[in-house]
N, C-alpha and C positions, 0 to 999 in steps of 0.2 A: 504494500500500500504506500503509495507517493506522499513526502510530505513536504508538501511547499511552506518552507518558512513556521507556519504557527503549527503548532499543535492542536485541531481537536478532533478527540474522540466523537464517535457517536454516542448516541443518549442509548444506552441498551439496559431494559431492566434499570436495576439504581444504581447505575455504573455513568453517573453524569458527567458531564466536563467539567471536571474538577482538574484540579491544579494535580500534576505527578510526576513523579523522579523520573527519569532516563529507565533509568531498571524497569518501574511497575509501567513504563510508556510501551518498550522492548517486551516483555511479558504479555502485555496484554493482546499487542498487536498480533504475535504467537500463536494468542489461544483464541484468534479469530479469521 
């Protein structure tokens, strides 16, 4: 998944765009 410049997540479940580290950003993308 491409990340231009900003980081956000999608809203999945209450997984919101919140603010996240490198690591839980890498992990998440992972497990999607």
């Amino acid at each position: 998944m491409p990340l231009t410049g900003q980081y956000e997540p999608p809203r999945v479940g209450d997984y919101t765009a919140r603010e996240v580290t490198g690591a839980e950003r890498d992990e998440w993308w992972a497990r999607t």
